[in-house]
DOBADO-11397 format. One line per 5 residues: number of its first residue (from 1); their letters; for each residue x, y, z of N, C-alpha, C. Coordinates in nm, 2 decimals, padded with zeros to 4 digits, always signed. Atoms other than C-alpha are relative to their C-alpha. Example, Ala and Ser with C-alpha at 12.3 -4.5 7.8 and 13.67 -1.06 7.14 Angstrom:
<rs>
1	AS	+00.09,-00.12,+00.00,+01.23,-00.45,+00.78,+00.09,+00.12,+00.00 | -00.09,-00.11,+00.00,+01.37,-00.11,+00.71,-00.08,+00.11,+00.08
</rs>
This chain:
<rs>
1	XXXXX	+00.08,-00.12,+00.00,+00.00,+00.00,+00.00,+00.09,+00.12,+00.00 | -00.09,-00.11,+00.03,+00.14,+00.33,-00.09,-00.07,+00.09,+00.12 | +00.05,-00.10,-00.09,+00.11,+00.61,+00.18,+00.06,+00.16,-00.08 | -00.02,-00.16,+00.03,+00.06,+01.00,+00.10,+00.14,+00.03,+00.08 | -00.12,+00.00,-00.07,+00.39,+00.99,+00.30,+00.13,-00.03,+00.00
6	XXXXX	-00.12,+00.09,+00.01,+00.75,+00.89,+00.35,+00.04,-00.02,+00.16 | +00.00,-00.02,-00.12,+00.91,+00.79,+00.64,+00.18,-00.07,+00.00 | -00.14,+00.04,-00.02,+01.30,+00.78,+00.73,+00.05,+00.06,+00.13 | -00.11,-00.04,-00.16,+01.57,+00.79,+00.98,+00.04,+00.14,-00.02 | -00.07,-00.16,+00.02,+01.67,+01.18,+01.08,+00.14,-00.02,+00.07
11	XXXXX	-00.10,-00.02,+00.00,+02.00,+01.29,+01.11,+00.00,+00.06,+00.17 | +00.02,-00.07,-00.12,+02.06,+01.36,+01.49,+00.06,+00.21,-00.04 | -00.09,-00.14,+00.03,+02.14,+01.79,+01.52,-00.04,+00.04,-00.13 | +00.05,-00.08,+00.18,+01.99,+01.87,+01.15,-00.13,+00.03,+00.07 | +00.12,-00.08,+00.02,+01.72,+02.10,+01.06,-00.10,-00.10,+00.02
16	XXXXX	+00.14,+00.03,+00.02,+01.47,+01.84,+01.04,+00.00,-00.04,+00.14 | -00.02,+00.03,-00.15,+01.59,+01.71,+01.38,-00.06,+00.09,+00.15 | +00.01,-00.12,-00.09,+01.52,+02.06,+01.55,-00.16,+00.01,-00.02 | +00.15,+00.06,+00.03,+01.15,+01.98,+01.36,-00.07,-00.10,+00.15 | +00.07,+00.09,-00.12,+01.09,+01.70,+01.56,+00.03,+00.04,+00.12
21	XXXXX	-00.01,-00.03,-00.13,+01.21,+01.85,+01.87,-00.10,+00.06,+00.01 | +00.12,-00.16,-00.03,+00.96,+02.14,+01.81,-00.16,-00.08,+00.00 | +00.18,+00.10,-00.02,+00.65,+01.83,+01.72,+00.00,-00.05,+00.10 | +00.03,+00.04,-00.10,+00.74,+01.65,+02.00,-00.02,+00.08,+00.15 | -00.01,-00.09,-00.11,+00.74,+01.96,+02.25,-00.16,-00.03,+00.00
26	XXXXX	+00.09,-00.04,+00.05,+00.43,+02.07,+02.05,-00.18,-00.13,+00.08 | +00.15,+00.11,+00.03,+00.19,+01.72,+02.05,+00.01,-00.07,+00.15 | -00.03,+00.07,-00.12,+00.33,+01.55,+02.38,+00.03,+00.08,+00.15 | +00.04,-00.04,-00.07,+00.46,+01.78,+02.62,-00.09,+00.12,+00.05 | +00.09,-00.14,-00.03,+00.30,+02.16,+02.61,-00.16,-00.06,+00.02
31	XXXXX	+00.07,-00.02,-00.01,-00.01,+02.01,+02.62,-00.07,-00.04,+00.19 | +00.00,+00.01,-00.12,+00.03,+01.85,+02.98,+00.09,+00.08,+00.07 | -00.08,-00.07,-00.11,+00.22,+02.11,+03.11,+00.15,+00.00,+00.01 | -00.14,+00.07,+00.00,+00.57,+01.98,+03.07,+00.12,+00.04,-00.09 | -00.07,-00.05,+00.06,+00.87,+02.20,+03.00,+00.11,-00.05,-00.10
36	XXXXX	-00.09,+00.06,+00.07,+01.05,+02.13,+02.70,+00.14,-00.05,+00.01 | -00.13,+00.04,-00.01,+01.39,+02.06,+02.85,-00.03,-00.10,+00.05 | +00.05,+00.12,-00.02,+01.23,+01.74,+02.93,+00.05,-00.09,-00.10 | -00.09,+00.09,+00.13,+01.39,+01.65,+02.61,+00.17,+00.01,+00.00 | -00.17,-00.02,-00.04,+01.76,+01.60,+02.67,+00.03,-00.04,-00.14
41	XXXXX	-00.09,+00.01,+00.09,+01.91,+01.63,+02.30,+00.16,-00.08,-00.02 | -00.14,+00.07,-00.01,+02.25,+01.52,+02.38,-00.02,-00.15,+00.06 | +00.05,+00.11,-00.07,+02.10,+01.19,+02.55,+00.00,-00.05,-00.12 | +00.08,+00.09,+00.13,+01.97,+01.08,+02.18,+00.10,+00.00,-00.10 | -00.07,+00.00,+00.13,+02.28,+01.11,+01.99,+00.04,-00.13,-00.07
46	XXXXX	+00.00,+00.15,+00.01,+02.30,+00.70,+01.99,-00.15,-00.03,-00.06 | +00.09,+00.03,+00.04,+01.94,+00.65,+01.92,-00.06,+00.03,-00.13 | +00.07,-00.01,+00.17,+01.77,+00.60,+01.58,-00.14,+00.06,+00.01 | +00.10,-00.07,+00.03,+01.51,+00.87,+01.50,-00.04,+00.00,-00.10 | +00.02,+00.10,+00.10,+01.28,+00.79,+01.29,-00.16,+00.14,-00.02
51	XXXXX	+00.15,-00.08,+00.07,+01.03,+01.06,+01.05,-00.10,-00.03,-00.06 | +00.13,+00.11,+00.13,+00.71,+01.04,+00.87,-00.01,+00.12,-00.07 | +00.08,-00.11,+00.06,+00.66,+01.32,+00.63,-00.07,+00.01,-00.11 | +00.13,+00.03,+00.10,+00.44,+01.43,+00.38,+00.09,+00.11,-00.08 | -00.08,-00.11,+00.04,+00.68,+01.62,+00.12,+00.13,+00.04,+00.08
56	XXXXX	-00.07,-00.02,-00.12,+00.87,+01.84,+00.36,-00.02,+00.04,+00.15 | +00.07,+00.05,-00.07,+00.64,+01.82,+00.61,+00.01,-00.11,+00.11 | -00.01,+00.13,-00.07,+00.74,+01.63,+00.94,-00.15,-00.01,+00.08 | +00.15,+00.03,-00.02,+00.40,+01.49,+01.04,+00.02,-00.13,+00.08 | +00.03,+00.12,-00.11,+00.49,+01.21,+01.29,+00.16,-00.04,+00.05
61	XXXXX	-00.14,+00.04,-00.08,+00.82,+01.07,+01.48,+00.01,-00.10,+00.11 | -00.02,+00.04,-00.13,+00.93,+00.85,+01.73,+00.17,+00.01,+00.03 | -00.15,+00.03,-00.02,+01.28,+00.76,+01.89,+00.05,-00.11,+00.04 | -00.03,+00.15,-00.04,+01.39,+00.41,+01.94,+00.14,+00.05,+00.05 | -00.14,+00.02,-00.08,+01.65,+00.41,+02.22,+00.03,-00.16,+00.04
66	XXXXX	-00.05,+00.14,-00.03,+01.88,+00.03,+02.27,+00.02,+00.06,+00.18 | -00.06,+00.02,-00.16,+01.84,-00.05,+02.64,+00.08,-00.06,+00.06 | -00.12,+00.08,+00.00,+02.07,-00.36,+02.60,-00.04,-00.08,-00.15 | -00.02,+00.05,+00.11,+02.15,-00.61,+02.34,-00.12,-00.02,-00.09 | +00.13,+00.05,+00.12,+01.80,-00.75,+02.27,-00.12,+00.08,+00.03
71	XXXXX	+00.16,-00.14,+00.01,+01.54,-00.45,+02.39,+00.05,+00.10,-00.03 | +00.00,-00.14,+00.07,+01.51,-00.14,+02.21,-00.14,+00.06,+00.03 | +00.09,-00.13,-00.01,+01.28,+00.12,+02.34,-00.09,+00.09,-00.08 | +00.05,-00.11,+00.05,+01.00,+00.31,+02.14,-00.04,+00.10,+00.09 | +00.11,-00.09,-00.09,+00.94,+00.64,+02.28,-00.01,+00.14,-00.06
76	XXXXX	-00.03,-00.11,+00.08,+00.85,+01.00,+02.20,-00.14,-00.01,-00.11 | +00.09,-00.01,+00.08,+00.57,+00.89,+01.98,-00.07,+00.15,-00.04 | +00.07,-00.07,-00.01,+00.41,+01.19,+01.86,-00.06,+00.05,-00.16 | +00.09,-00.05,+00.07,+00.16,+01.28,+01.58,-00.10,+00.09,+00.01 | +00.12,-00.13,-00.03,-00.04,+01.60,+01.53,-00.17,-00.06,-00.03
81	XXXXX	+00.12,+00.07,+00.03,-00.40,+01.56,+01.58,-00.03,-00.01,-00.12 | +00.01,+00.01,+00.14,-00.47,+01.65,+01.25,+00.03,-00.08,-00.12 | -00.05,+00.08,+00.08,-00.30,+01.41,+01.09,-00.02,-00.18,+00.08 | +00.03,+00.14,-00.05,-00.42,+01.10,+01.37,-00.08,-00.04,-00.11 | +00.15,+00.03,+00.03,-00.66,+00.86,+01.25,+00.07,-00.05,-00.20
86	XXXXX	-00.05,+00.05,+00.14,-00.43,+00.85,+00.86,+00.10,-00.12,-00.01 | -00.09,+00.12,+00.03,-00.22,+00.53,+00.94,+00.14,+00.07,-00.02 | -00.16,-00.08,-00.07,+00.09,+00.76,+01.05,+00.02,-00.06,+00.05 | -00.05,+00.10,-00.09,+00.13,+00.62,+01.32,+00.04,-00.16,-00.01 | -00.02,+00.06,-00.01,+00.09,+00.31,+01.26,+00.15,-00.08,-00.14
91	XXXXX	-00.07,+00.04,+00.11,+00.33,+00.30,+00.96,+00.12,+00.04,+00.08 | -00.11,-00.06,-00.08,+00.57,+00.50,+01.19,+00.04,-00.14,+00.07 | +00.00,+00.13,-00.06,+00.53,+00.16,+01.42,+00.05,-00.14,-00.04 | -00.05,+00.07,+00.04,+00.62,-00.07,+01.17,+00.18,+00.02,-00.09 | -00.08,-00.02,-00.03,+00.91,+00.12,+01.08,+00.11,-00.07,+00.11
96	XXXXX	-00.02,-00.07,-00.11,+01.01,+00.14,+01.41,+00.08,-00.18,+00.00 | -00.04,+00.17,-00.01,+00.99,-00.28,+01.42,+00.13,-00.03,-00.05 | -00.09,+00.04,+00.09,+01.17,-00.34,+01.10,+00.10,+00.03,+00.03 | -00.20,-00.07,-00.03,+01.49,-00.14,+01.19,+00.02,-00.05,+00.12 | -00.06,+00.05,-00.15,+01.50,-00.27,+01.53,+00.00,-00.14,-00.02
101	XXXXX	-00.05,+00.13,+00.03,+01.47,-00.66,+01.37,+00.14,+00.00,-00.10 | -00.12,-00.04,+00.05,+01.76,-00.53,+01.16,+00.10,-00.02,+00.06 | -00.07,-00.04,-00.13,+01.95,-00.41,+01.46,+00.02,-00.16,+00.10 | -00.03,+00.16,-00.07,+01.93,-00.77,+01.59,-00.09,+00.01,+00.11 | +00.09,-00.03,-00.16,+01.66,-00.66,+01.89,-00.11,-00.15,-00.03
106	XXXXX	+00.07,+00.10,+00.03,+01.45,-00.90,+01.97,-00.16,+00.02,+00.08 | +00.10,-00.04,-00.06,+01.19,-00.72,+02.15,+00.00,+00.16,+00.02 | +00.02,-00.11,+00.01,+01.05,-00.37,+02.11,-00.08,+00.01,+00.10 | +00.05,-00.07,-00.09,+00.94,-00.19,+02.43,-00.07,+00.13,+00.00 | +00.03,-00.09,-00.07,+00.71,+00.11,+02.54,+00.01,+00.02,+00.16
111	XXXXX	+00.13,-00.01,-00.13,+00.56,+00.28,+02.79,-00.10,+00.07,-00.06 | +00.10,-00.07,+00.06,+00.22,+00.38,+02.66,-00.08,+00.07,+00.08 | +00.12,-00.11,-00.07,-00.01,+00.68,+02.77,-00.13,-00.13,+00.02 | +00.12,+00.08,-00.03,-00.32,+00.51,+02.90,-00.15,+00.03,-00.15 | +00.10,-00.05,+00.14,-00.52,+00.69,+02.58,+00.05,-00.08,-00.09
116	XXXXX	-00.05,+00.08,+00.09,-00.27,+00.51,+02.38,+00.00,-00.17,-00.02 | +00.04,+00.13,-00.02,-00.33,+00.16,+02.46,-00.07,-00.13,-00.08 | +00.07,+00.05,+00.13,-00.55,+00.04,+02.21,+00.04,-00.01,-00.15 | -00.06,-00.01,+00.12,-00.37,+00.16,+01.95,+00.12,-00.08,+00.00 | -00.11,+00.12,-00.04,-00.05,-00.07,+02.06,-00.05,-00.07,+00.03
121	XXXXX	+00.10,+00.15,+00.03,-00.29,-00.34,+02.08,-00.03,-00.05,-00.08 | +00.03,+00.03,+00.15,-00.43,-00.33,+01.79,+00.11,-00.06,-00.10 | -00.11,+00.02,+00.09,-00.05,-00.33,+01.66,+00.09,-00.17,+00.06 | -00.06,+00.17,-00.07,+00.02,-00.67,+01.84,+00.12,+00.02,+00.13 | -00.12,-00.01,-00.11,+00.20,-00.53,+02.17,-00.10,-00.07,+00.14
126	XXXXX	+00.12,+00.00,-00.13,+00.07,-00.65,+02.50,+00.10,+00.11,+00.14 | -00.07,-00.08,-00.12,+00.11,-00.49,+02.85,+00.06,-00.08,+00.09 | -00.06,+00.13,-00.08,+00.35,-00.67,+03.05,+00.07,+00.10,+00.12 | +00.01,-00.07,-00.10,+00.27,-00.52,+03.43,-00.06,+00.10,+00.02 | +00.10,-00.06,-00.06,+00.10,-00.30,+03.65,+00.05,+00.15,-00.07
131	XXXXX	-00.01,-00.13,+00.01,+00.03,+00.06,+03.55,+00.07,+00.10,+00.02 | -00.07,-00.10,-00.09,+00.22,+00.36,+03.68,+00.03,+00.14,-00.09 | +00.02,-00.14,+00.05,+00.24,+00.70,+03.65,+00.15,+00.03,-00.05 | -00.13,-00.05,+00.06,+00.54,+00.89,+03.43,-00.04,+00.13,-00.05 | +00.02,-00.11,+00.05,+00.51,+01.24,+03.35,-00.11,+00.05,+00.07
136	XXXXX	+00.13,-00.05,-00.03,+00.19,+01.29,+03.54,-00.12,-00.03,-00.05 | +00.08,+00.05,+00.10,+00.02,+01.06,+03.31,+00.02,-00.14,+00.05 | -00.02,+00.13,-00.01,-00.08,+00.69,+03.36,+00.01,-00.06,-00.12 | -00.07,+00.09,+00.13,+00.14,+00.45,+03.14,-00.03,-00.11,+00.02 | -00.03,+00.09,-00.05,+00.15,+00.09,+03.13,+00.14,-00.04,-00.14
141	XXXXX	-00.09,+00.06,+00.07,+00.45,-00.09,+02.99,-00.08,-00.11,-00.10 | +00.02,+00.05,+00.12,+00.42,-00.25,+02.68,+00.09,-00.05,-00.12 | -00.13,+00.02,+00.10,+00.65,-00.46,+02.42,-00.07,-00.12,-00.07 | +00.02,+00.15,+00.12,+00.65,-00.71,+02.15,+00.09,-00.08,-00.06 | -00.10,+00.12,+00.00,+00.86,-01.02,+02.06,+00.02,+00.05,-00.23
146	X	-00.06,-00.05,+00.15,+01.04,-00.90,+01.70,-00.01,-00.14,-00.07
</rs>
């Protein structure tokens, strides 16, 4: 299936990089209150960042951070409302997989917002453990066998 989209790895430190800093402020924190320096830049310069755009247009992102050899971390998810609901995300997600069965991982990890839940269900993750709050938000942990 062809998507109105594309979706690739960004360059840590580039223009488009400074993008997704500004979507993920934008869609994730500012709206619960949560000052941007919440995002530590220099922390991600190992981790594979990963765009969706439309043109030049960044329109969705995550950040897969390696926790050890065989889990790799998605987190950061963020898509603008405007654009939920068009199979961003979820193309963003299969991305996300593919490069990390690449990478040799053997299990992809969250922690999902409690709104988000369904939608990492749907995508074949389960929750593995009790609830707990992160940001001021209830998450549960969440991964899937690559």
């Amino acid at each position: 299936m062809q998507h109105p989209f594309t979706i690739k790895i960004i360059e840590h430190g580039s223009e488009a990089y400074q993008r997704m800093l500004h979507l993920r402020t934008m869609v994730l924190l500012q709206p619960i209150g949560i000052d941007p320096s919440f995002i530590k830049p220099e922390q991600e310069k190992n981790d594979f960042l990963i765009g969706a755009f439309e043109e030049d247009d960044l329109i969705g992102c995550c950040v897969l951070t390696p926790r050890n050899n065989d889990i790799i971390q998605l987190r950061q998810m963020a898509v603008p409302s405007s654009f939920q609901g068009k199979g961003i995300g979820a193309a963003i997600v299969q991305f996300a997989e593919q490069l990390a069965k690449e990478k040799d991982f053997q299990i992809l990890m969250l922690h999902a917002r409690n709104t988000v839940v369904p939608f990492y269900l749907k995508s074949g993750y389960v929750i593995t453990g009790e609830p707990f709050e992160e940001v001021g938000i209830l998450h549960y942990r969440m991964e899937k066998q690559l």
